[in-house]
N, C-alpha and C positions, 0 to 999 in steps of 0.2 A: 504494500500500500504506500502512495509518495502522495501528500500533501503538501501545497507550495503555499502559503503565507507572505503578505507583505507584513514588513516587521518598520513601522514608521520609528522614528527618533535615533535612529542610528549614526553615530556621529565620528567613527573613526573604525580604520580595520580590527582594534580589539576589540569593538562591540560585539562581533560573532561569537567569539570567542568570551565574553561575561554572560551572553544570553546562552550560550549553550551550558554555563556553568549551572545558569541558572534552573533550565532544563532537564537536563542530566540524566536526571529521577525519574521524570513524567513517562507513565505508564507508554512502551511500543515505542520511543523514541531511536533508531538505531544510527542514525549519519544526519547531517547538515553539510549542505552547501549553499555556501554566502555567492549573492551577485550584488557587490556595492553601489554599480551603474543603476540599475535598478530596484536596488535597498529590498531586495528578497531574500529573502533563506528559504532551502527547500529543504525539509524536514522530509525523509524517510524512516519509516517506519512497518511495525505488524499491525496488524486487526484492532488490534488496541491502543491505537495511537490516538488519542481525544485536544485537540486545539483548543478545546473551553478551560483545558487541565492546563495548558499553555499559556494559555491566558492567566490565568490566576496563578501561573508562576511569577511572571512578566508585571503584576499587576503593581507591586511595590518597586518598580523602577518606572524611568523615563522610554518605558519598549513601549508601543502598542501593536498588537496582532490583528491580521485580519484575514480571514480564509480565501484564497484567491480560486483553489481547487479538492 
């Protein structure tokens, strides 16, 4: 299963790299790949992958998420 996400407030190349710290844990999460030009992250994952869980990772930083696919 791949879910692609626009991930707005991204403001430098470690941001992928704090959001996925952030991430980590969230249930099905298995690889990200960052496209800066386009401030996406594409989150693959299993069956259990939930972007609402993503969400409310995200939720106490400057990230906002939003389901593109």
């Amino acid at each position: 299963m791949e879910k692609k996400i626009l991930v707005s407030g991204l403001h430098c190349e470690n941001c992928p790299r704090h959001i996925a710290e952030l991430i980590k844990d969230a249930r099905g999460v298995e690889n990200l790949e960052k496209d800066m030009d386009k401030m996406t992250l594409t989150i693959s994952g299993n069956s259990d992958l939930d972007v609402n869980e993503i969400k409310e990772d995200l939720s106490s930083k400057p990230f906002t998420v939003e389901e593109l696919i």
